[in-house]
MARFISE-78069 format. One record per residue (C-alpha): residue number from 1; residue in one letter; x, y, z. Coordinates in steps of 0.25 Angstrom, whole numbers. Example, Ala and Ser with C-alpha at 12.3 -4.5 7.8 and 13.67 -1.06 7.14 Angstrom:
residues 2
(pt 1,"A",(49,-18,31))
(pt 2,"S",(55,-4,29))
***
This chain:
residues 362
(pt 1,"X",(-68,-169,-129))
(pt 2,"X",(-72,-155,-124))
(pt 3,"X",(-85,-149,-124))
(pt 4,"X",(-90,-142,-135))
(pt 5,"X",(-94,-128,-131))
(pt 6,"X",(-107,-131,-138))
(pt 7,"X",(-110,-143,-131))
(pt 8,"X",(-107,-138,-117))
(pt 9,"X",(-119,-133,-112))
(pt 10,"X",(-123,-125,-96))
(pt 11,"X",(-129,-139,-92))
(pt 12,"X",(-115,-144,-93))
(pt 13,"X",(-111,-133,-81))
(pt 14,"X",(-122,-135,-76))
(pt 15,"X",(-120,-151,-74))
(pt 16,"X",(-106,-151,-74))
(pt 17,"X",(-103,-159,-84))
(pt 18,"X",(-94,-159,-100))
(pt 19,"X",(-106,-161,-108))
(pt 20,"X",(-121,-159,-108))
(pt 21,"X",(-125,-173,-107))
(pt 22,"X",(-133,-181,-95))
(pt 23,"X",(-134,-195,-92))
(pt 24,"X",(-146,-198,-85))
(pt 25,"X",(-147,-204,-73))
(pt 26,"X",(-153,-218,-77))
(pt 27,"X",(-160,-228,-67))
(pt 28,"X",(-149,-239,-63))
(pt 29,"X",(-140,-234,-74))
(pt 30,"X",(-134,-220,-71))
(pt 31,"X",(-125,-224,-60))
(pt 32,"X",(-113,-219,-58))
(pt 33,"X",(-105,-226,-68))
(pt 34,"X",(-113,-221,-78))
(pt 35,"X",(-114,-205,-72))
(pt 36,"X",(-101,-207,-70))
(pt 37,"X",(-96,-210,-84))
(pt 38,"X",(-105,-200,-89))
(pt 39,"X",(-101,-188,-82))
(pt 40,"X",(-86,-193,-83))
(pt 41,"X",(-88,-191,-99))
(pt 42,"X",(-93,-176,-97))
(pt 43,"X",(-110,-181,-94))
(pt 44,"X",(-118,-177,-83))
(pt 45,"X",(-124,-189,-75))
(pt 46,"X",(-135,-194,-67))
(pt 47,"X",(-134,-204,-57))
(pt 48,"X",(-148,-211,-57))
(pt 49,"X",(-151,-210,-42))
(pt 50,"X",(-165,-216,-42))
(pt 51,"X",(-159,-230,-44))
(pt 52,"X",(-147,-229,-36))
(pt 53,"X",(-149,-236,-23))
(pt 54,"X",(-149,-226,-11))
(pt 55,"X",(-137,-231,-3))
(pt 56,"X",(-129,-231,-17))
(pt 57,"X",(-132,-217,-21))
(pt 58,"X",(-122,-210,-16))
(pt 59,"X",(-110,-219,-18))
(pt 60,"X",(-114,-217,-34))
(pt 61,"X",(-114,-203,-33))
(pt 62,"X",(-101,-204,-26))
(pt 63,"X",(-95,-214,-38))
(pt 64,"X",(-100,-204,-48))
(pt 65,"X",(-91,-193,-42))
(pt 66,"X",(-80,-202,-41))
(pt 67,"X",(-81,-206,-56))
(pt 68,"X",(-83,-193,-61))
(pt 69,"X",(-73,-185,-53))
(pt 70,"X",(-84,-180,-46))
(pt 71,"X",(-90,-174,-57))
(pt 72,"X",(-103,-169,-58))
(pt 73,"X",(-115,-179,-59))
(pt 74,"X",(-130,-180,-55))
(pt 75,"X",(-142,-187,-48))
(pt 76,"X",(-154,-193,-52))
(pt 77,"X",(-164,-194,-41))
(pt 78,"X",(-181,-196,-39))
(pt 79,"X",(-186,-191,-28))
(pt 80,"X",(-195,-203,-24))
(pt 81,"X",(-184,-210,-23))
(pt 82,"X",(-183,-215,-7))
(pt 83,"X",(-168,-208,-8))
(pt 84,"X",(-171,-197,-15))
(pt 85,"X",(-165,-187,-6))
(pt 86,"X",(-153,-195,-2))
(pt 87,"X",(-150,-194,-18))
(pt 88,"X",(-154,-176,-16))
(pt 89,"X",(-144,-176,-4))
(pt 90,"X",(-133,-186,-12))
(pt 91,"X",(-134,-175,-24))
(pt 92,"X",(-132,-163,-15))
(pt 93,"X",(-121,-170,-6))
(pt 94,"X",(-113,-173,-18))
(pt 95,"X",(-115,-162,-24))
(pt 96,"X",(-120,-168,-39))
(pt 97,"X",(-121,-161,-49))
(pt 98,"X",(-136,-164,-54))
(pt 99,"X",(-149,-172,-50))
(pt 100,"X",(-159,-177,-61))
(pt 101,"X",(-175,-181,-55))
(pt 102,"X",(-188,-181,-61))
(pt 103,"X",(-199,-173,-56))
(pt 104,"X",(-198,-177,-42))
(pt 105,"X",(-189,-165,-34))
(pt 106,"X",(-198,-155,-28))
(pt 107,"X",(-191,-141,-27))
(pt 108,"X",(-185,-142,-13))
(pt 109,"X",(-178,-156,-17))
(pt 110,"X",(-173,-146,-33))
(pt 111,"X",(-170,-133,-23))
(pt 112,"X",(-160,-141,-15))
(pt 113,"X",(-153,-150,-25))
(pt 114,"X",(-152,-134,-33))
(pt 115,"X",(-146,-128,-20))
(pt 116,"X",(-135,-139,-20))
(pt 117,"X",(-130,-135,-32))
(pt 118,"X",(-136,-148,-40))
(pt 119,"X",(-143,-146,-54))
(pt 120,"X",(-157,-152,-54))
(pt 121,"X",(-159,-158,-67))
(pt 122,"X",(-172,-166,-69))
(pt 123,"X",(-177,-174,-81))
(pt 124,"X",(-190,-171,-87))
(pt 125,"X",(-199,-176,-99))
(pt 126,"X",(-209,-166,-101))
(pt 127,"X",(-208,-149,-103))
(pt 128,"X",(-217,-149,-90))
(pt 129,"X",(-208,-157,-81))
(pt 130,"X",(-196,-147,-86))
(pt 131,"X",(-203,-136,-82))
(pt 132,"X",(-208,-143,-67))
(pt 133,"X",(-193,-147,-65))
(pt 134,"X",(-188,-132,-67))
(pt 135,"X",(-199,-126,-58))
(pt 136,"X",(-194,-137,-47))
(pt 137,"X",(-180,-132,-49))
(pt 138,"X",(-173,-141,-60))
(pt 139,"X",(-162,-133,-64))
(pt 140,"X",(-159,-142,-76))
(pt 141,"X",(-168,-152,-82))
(pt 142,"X",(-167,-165,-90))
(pt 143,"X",(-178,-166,-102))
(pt 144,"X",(-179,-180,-109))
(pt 145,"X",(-188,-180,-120))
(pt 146,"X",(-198,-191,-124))
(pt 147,"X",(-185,-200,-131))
(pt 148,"X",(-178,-203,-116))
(pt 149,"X",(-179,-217,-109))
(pt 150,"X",(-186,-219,-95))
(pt 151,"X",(-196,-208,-90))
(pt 152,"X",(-199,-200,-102))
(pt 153,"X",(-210,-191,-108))
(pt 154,"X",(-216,-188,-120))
(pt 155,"X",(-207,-178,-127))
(pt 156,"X",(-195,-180,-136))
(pt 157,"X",(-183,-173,-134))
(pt 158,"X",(-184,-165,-146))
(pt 159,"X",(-198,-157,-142))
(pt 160,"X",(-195,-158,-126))
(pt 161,"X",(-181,-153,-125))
(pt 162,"X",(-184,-140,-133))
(pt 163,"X",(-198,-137,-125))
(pt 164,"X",(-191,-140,-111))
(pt 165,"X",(-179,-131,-115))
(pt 166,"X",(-187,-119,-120))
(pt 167,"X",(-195,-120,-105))
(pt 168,"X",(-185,-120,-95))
(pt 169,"X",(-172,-113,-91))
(pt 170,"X",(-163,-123,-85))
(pt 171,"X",(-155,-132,-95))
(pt 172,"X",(-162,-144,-102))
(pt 173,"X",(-155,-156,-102))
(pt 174,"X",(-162,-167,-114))
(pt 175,"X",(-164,-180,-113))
(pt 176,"X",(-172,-190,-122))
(pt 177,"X",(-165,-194,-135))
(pt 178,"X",(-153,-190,-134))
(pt 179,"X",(-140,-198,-135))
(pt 180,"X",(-129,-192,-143))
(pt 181,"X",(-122,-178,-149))
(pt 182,"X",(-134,-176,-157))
(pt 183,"X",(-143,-176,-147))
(pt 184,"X",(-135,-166,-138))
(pt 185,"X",(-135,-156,-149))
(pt 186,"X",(-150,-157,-152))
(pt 187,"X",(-153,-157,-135))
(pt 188,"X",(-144,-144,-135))
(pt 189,"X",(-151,-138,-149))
(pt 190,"X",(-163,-141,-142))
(pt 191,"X",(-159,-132,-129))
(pt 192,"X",(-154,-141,-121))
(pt 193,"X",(-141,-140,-114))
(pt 194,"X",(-139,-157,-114))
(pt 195,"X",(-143,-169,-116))
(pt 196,"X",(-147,-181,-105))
(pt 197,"X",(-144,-195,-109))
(pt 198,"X",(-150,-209,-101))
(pt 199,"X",(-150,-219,-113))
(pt 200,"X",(-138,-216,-119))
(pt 201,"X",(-130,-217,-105))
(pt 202,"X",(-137,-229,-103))
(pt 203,"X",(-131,-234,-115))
(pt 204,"X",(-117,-233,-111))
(pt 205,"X",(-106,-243,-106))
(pt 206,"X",(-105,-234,-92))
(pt 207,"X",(-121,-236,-89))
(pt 208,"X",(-119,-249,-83))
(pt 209,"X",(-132,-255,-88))
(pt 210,"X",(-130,-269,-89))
(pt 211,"X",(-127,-275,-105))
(pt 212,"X",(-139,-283,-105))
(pt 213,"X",(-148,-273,-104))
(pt 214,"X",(-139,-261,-112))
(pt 215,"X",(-140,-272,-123))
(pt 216,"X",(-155,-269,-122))
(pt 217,"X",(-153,-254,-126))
(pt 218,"X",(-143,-256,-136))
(pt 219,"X",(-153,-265,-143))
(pt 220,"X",(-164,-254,-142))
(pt 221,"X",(-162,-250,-157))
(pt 222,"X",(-178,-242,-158))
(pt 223,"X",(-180,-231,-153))
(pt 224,"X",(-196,-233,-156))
(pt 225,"X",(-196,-245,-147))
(pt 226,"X",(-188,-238,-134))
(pt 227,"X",(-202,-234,-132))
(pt 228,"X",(-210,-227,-118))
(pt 229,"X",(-216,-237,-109))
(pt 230,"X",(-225,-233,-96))
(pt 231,"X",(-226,-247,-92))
(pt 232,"X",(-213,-247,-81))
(pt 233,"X",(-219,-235,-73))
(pt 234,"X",(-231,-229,-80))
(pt 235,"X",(-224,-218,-85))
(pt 236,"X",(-217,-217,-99))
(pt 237,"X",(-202,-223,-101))
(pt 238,"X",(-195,-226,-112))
(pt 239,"X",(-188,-241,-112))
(pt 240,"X",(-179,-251,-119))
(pt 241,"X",(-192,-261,-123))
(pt 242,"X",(-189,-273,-116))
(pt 243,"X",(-197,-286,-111))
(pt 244,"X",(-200,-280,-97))
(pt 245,"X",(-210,-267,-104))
(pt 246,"X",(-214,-278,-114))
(pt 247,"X",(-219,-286,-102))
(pt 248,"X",(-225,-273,-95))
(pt 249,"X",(-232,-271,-109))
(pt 250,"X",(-239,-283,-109))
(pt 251,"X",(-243,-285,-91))
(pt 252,"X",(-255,-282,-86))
(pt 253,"X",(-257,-269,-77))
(pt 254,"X",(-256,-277,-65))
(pt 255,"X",(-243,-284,-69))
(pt 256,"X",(-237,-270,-71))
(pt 257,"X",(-243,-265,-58))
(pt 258,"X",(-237,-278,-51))
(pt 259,"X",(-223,-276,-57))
(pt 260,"X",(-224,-260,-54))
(pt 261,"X",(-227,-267,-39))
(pt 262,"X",(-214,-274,-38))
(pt 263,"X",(-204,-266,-44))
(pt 264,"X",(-212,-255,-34))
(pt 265,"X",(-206,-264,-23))
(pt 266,"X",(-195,-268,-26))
(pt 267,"X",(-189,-253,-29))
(pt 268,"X",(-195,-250,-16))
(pt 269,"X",(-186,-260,-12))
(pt 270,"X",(-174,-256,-17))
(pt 271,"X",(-175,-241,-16))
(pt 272,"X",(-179,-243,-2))
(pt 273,"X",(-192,-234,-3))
(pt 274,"X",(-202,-235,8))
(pt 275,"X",(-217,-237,4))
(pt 276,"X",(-218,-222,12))
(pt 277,"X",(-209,-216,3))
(pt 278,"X",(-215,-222,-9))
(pt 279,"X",(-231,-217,-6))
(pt 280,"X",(-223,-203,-3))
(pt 281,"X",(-217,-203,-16))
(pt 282,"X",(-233,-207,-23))
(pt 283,"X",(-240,-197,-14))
(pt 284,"X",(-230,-186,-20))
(pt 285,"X",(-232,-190,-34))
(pt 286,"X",(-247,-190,-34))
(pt 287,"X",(-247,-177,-28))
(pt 288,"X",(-237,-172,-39))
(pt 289,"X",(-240,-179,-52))
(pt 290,"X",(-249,-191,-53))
(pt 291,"X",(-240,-195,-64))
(pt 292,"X",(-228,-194,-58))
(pt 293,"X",(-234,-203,-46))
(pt 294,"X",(-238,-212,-56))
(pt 295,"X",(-223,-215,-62))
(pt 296,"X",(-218,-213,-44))
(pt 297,"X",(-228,-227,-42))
(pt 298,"X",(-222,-235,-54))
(pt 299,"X",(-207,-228,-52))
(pt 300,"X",(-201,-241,-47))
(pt 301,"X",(-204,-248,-60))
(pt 302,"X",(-193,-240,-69))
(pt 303,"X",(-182,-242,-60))
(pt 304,"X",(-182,-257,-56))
(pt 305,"X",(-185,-260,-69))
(pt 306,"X",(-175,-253,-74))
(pt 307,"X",(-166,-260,-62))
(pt 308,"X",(-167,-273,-69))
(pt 309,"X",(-161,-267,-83))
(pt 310,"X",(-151,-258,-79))
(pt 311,"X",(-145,-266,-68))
(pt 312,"X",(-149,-279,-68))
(pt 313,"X",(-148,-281,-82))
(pt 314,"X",(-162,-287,-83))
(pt 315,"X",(-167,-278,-98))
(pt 316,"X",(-179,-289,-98))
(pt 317,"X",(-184,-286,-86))
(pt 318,"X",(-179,-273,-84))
(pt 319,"X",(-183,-258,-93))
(pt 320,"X",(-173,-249,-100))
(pt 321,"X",(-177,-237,-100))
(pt 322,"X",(-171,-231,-112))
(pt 323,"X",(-170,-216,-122))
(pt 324,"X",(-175,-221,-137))
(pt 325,"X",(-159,-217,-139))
(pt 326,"X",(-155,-231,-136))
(pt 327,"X",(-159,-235,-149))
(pt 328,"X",(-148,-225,-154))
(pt 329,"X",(-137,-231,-144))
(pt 330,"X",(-130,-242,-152))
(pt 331,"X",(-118,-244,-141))
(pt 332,"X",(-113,-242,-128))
(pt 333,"X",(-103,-230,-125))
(pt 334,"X",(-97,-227,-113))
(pt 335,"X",(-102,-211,-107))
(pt 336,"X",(-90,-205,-113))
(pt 337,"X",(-92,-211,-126))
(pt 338,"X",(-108,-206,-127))
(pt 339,"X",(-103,-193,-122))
(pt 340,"X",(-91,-190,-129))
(pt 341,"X",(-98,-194,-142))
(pt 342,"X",(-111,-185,-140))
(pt 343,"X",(-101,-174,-138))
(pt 344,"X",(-92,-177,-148))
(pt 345,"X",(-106,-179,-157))
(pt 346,"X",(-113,-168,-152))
(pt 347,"X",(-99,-159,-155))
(pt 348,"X",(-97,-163,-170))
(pt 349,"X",(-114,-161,-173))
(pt 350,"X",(-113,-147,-165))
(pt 351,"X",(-99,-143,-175))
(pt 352,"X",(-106,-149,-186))
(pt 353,"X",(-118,-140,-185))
(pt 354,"X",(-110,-128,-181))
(pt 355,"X",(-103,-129,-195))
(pt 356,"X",(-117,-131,-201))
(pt 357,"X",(-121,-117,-197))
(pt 358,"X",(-110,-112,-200))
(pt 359,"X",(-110,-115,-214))
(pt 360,"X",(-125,-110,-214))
(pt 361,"X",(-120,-99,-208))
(pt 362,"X",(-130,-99,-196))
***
């Protein structure tokens, strides 16, 4: 299927890739199987650096290539990770495409990823986050309204996309709700030049995620109940409900504080981060943004939690964090399939509506 002159937008020059659509880069999920089956269906992918072990980073990004042809991918990274600049030199010496980060990069780190040619694409939640990463030197940026799964804010889609859009000059990628033609149309009507999926990626027969714990998703059938929880981290994300938060509902203060303790320890362990390291990132946070230092303290909750779900197969004891679009997915389809079909869908509505205004004669 060739791309409709409609639906091909500057982000896909600016990315690389066939069609305007991302895959996030997903803690334990967006490996290279799945970056690399999205961007051999015409996606742009992430790989989610942040749980990739260090000394395995870069043989993934090596497979990615190899997968794809050497087509053009990108990188996830946190700068308080331990190996957060192994992952900067990796980007630059493979020449990728992209990197996506939260607020972490200070300008130096944006200004030398821009002068090797890589696009600096974070993901944001609020209109002032948007306007922070442009001034640091985001040349693109990622906006998930309230909708999305994990770390996400306040606002849906529908009012964030349109207010982020008419503030900034770089192209705006949306994220938060979206999972099929429909939604790429309405992100594109809003001003947007694409559309970021996690959920719906997760969702697919390339993600790798183990049956058991897809099975849980697939049975995610109310959108009300894929509710927002602060209970992993202390800061808001949207999960599967499972037994694991129901148990978090119902502990004391200092049972939550003793299991925040242990799974402290134990991703100190396995990220190899030295207690050094660890106050420096603090320090840095509370200097900052108390609030983001607060989320840095409790950060090693989400991600061996999620571990246990998305590798270890373990839903009950693990989270899922999850879009409310889960309740929407019915099946699993493989990248090509989701792709070709919000394509081919967002193609037919786009002729449809053509036709519409023509008969109107507007």
């Amino acid at each position: 299927m060739t791309t409709s002159h409609a639906l091909r937008t500057p982000l896909c020059d600016l990315l690389g890739c066939k069609y305007p659509i991302v895959q996030t880069a997903m803690g334990w999920v967006s490996g290279s199987s799945l970056v690399a089956a999205t961007t051999n269906a015409g996606g742009f992918g992430f790989l989610a650096g942040a749980t990739i072990a260090a000394d395995q980073v870069e043989a993934e990004i090596i497979k990615v290539k190899e997968l794809t042809g050497d087509q053009p991918f990108g990188l996830n990274f946190h700068m308080f990770q331990p190996n957060a600049h192994q992952l900067l030199d990796l980007a630059i010496e493979h020449k990728l495409r992209a990197v996506s980060y939260g607020r972490g990069p200070d300008k130096k780190v944006i200004g030398r990823l821009r002068d090797a040619g890589i696009v600096c694409m974070p993901t944001v939640g609020a209109l002032k986050h948007a306007q922070k990463a442009i001034e640091m030197g985001a040349n693109a940026i990622t906006v998930q309204g309230a909708e999305g799964g994990g770390h996400t804010g306040s606002v849906p889609s529908t009012v964030l996309i349109p207010q982020v859009v008419d503030a900034v000059n770089v192209p705006v990628v949306a994220a938060g709700g979206f999972y099929d033609g429909r939604g790429l149309l309405a992100a594109m009507a809003y001003g947007a030049q694409g559309i970021a999926m996690g959920t719906r990626f997760l969702m697919t027969s390339d993600s790798g995620v183990p049956e058991v714990t897809l099975k849980r998703y697939l049975d995610a059938k109310d959108a009300e109940k894929i509710q927002i929880s602060y209970l992993v981290d202390g800061m808001p994300q949207r999960m599967i409900p499972n037994e694991y938060l129901s148990m978090l509902e119902k502990a004391s203060p200092i049972k939550r504080l003793r299991i925040a303790v242990g799974l402290a320890l134990a991703w100190k362990a396995q990220t190899g981060m030295t207690f050094q390291h660890a106050l420096g990132v603090l320090w840095q946070g509370l200097r900052e943004d108390p609030g983001s230092a607060a989320q840095t303290m409790m950060a090693a909750n989400a991600p061996m939690l999620l571990q246990r779900a998305m590798t270890d197969g373990n839903p009950v004891e693990g989270v899922m964090s999850s879009g409310q679009v889960a309740a929407l997915i019915n099946r699993l389809e493989s990248c090509e399939d989701v792709i070709s079909g919000i394509v081919g869908q967002a193609s037919k509505r786009q002729a449809e509506l053509n036709q519409f205004n023509a008969a109107v004669g507007t």
